[in-house]
C-alpha positions as CSV (number, residue, x, y, z in Angstrom):
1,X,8.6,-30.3,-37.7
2,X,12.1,-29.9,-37.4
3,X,14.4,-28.0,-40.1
4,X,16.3,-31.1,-41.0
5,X,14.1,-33.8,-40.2
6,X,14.1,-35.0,-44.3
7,X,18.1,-34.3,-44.8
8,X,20.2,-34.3,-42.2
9,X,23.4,-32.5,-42.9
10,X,25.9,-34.6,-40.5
11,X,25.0,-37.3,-43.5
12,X,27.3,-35.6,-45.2
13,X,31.1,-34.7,-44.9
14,X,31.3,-31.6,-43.3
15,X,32.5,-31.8,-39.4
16,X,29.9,-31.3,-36.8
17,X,30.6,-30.7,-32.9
18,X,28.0,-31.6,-30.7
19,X,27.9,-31.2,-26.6
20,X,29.9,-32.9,-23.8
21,X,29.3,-34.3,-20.6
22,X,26.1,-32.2,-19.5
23,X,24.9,-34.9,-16.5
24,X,28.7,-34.7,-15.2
25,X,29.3,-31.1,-15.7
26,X,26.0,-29.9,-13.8
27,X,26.6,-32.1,-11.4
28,X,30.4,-32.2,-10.3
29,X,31.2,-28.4,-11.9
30,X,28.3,-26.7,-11.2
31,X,26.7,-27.9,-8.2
32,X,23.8,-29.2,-8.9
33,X,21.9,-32.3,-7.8
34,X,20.8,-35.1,-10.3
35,X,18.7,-37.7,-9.3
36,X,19.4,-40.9,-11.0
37,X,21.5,-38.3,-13.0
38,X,18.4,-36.7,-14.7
39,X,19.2,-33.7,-15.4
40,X,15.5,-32.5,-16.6
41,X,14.8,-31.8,-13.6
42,X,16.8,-28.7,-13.5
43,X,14.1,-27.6,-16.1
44,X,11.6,-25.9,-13.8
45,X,14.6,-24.7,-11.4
46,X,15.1,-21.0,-12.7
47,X,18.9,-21.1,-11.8
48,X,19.1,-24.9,-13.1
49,X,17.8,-23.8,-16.6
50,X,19.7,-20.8,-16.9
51,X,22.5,-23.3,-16.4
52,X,21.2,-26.0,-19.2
53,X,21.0,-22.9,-21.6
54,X,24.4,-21.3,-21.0
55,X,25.7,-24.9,-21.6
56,X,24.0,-25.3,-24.5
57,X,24.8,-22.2,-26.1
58,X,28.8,-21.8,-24.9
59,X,29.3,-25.1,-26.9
60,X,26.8,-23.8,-29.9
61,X,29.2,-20.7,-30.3
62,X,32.5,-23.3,-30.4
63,X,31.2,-24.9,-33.3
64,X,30.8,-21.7,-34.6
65,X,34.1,-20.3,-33.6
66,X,35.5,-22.7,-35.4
67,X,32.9,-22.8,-38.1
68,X,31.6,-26.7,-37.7
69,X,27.8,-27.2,-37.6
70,X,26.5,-28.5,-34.2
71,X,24.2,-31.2,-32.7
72,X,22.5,-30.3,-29.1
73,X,21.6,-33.4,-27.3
74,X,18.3,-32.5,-25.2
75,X,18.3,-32.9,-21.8
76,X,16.2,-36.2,-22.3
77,X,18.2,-38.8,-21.7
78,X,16.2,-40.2,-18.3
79,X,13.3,-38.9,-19.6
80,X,11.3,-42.2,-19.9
81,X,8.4,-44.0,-18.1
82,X,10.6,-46.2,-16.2
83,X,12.6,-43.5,-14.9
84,X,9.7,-41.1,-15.0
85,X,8.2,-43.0,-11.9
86,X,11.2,-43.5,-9.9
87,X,11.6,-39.7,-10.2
88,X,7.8,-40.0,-9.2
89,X,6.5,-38.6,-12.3
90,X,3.1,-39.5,-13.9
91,X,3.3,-39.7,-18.0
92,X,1.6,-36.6,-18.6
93,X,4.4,-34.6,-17.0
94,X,7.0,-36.6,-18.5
95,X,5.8,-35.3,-21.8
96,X,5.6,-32.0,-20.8
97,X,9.4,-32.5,-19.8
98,X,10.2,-33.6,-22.9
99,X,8.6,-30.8,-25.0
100,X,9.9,-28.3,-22.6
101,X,14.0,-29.7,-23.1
102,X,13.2,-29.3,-27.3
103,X,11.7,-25.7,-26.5
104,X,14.8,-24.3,-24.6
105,X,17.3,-25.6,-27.2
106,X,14.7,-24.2,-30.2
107,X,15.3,-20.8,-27.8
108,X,19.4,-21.5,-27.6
109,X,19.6,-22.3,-31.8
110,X,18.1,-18.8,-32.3
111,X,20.2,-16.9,-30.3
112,X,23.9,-18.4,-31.3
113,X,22.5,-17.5,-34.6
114,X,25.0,-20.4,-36.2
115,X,26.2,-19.7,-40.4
116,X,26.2,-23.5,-39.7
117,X,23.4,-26.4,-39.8
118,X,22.3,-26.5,-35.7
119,X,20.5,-29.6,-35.5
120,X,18.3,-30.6,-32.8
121,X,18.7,-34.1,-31.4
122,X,16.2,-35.5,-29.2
123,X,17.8,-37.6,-27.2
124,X,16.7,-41.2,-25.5
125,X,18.8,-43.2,-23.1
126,X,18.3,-47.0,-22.1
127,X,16.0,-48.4,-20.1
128,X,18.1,-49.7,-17.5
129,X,21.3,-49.0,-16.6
130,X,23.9,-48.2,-19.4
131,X,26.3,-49.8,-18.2
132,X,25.4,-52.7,-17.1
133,X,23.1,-55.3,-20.0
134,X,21.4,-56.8,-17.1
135,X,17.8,-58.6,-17.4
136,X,16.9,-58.0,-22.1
137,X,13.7,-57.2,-23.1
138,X,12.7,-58.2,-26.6
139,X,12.8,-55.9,-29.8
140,X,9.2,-55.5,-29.6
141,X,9.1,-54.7,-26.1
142,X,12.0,-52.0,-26.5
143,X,10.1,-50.7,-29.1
144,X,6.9,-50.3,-27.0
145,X,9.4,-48.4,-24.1
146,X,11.1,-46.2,-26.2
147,X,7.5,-45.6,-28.4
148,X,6.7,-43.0,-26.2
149,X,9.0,-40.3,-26.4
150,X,9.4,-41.4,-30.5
151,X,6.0,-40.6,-30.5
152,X,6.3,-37.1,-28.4
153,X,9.3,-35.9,-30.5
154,X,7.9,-36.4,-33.9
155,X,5.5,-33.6,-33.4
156,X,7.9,-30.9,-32.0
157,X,10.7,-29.3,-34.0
158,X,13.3,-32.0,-33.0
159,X,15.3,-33.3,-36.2
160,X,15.9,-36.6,-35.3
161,X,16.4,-38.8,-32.2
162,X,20.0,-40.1,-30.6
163,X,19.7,-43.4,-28.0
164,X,23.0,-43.0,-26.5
165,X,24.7,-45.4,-24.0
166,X,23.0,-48.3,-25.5
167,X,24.6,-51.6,-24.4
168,X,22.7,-54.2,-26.2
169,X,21.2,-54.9,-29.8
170,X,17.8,-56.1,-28.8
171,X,17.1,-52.8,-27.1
172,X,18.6,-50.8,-30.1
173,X,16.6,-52.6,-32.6
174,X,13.5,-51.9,-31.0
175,X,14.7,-48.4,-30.5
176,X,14.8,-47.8,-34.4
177,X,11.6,-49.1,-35.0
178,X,10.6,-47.1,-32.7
179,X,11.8,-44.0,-34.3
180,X,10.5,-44.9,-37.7
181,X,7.3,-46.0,-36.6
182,X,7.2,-42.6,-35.6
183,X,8.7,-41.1,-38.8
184,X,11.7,-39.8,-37.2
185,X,15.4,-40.1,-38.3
186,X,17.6,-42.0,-35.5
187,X,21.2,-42.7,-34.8
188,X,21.7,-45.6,-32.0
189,X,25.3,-45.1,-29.9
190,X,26.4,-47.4,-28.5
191,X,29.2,-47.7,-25.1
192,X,32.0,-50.3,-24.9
193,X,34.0,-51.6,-22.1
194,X,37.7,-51.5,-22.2
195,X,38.1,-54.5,-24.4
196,X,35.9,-52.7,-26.7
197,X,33.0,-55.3,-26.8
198,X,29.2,-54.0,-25.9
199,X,28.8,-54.6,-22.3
200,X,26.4,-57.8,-23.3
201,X,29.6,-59.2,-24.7
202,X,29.1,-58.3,-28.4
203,X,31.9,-57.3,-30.4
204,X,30.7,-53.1,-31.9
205,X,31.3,-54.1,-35.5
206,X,28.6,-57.1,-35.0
207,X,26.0,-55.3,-33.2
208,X,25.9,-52.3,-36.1
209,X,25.6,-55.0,-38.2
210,X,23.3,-57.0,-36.3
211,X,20.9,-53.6,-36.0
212,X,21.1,-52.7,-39.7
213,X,19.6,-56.1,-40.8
214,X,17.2,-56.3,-37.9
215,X,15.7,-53.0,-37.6
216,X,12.9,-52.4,-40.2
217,X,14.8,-49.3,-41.5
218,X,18.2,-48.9,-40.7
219,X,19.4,-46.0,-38.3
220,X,20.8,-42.8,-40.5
221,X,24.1,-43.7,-38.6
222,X,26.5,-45.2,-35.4
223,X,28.3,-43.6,-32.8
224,X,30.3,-44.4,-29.8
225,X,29.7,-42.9,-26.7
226,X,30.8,-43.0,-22.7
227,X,34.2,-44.6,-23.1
228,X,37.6,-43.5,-23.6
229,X,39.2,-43.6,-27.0
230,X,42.0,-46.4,-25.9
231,X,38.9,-48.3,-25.1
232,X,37.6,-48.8,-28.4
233,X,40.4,-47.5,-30.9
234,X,42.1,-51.1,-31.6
235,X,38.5,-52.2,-32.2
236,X,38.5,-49.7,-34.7
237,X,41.6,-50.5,-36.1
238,X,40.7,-54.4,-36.7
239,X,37.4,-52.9,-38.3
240,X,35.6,-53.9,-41.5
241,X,32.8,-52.2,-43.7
242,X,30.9,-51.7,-41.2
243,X,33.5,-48.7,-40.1
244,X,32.0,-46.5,-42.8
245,X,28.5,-46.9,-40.8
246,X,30.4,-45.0,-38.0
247,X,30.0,-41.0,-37.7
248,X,30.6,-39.9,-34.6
249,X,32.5,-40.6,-31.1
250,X,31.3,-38.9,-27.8
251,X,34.1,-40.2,-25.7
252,X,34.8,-40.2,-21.6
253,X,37.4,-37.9,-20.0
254,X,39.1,-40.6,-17.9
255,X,40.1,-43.7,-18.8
256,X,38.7,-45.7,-16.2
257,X,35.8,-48.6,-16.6
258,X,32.3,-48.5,-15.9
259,X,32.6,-50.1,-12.9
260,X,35.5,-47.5,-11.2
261,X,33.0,-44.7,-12.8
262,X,30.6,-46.1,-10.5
263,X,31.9,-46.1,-7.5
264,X,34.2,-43.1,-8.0
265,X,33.1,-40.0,-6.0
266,X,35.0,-37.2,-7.5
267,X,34.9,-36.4,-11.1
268,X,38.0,-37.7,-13.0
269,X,38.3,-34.9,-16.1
270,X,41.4,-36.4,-17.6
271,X,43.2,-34.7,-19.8
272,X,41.4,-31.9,-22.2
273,X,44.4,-31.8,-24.8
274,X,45.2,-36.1,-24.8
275,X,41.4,-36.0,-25.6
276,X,41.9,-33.3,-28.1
277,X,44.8,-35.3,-29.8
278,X,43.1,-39.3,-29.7
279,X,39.8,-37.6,-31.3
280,X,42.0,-36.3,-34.3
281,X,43.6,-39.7,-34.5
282,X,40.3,-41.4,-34.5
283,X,39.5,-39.0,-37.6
284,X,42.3,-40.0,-39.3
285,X,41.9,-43.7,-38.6
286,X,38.0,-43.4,-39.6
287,X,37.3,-41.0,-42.2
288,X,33.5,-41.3,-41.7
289,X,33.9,-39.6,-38.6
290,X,32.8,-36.4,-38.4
291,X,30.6,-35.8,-35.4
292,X,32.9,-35.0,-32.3
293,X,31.8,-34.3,-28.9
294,X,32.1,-35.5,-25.3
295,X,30.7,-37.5,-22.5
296,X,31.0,-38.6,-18.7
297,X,34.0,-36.2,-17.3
298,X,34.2,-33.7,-20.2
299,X,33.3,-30.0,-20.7
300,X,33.3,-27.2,-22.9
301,X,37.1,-27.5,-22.2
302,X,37.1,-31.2,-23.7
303,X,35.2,-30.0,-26.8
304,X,37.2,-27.1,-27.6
305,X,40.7,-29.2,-27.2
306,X,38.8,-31.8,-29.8
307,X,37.7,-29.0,-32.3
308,X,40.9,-27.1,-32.1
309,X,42.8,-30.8,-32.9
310,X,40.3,-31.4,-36.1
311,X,40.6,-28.3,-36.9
312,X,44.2,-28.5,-38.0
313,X,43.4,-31.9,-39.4
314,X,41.0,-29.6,-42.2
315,X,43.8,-27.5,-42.6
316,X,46.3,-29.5,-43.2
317,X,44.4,-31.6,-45.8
């Protein structure tokens, strides 16, 4: 069972990093190849997993550098039937993929040895494509997809589960109860296009509303993920009390749409210290926010402009 599984500490107000773009990274900085951008399957590859644990651990020691606890996403994010078969993989050895991504950052946590909370997140992505809503399946059938790796992670030393990139509210509803059928805590993130609406159309502030009513229990909390801050910051600006369900922004390196990040073929990293600077003013715009990391086109540089940025936001209050 994992260490904070009852009490997560991110709940509270002390800042947490967590990783940054891991898919992108791998694939664009370090070479590797990532069928429909799963990057488990570097898991059995000696030189792949060396890679997925350096990663994992460079960004565990910024967080301790600068003394912020950490969240590891696991390397889970395609890690689901549907995906499972297109990568030709039978059930049985998707579980075993799963357990193994918690085991290597259970091996990771005690190395960096952190004076801060490390907290495992098991991570789920959506069924389809993130970007894209496309064809919805019903709460109850999102639930019976996503039941499966619930089920896996609730007996292995994950904390909680993450569904990042999630573009609709049906699929994020049945996520949740997914997680709590399984007795696990959850946070749903969800992406934005550049007007800042899910890309089913939804406005962000209605479909964390939409999922807190719906959901038999409500996710521990929100965040935003793979899309740049000037995507979503208005948004945020306009926002209501549904701002203070919001803790944590896992933004995109280059400002571009999800289409253009489709059919782009070299990586666009943006610009490490602009991120650093729009995550700080995020913080001050949204004081709930205190989980900072990265996503599509960001790195351990990305991270460490962000935590250097917050940093001097702590110590000048």
């Amino acid at each position: 069972m994992g260490r904070y599984r009852k009490e997560l500490p991110q709940l509270g107000s002390e800042i947490f990093l967590t990783d940054s773009g891991m898919e992108t990274d791998l694939l664009f900085n370090k070479g590797f190849e990532l069928p429909y951008f799963a990057s488990f399957t570097l898991l059995k590859d000696p030189k792949g997993r060396a890679a997925m644990r350096d990663y994992c651990l460079e960004h565990a020691k910024l967080a301790k550098k600068h003394g912020f606890g950490f969240i590891f996403e696991t390397a889970t994010w395609r890690a689901s039937p549907d995906w499972g078969v297109k990568l030709g993989l039978e059930r049985a050895a998707l579980e075993t993929v799963n357990r193994d991504a918690i085991a290597l950052v259970e091996e990771v946590r005690d190395e960096a040895a952190l004076d801060q909370p490390f907290v495992i997140s098991a991570n789920v992505g959506p069924r389809g494509d993130g970007y894209q809503a496309g064809e919805l399946m019903t709460v109850q059938e999102a639930e019976d997809y996503h039941s499966f790796q619930a089920e896996i992670f609730a007996d292995t030393s994950a904390d909680m589960i993450t569904a990042l990139t999630m573009n609709n509210t049906l699929e994020a509803i049945g996520f949740v109860n997914a997680a709590a059928a399984a007795g696990m805590p959850c946070a749903v993130s969800f992406t934005v296009e550049t007007d800042g609406r899910l890309p089913s159309g939804q406005l962000l502030g209605d479909a964390i509303m939409e999922t807190d009513f719906e959901a038999r229990k409500a996710p521990a909390y929100y965040m935003i993920n793979c899309a740049h801050p000037t995507h979503f910051t208005s948004v945020l600006r306009e926002g209501d009390h549904w701002l203070s369900r919001l803790k944590g922004v896992r933004a995109n390196a280059s400002k571009c749409s999800h289409a253009e990040l489709d059919e782009a073929e070299t990586l666009d990293d943006g610009n490490p210290d602009e991120l650093g600077l729009e995550n700080a003013a995020l913080r001050r715009l949204v004081p709930s926010l205190n989980i900072f990391g990265g996503c599509c086109g960001t790195d351990l540089r990305h991270v460490e402009a962000i935590a250097a940025e917050i940093s001097r936001l702590r110590k000048a209050a």
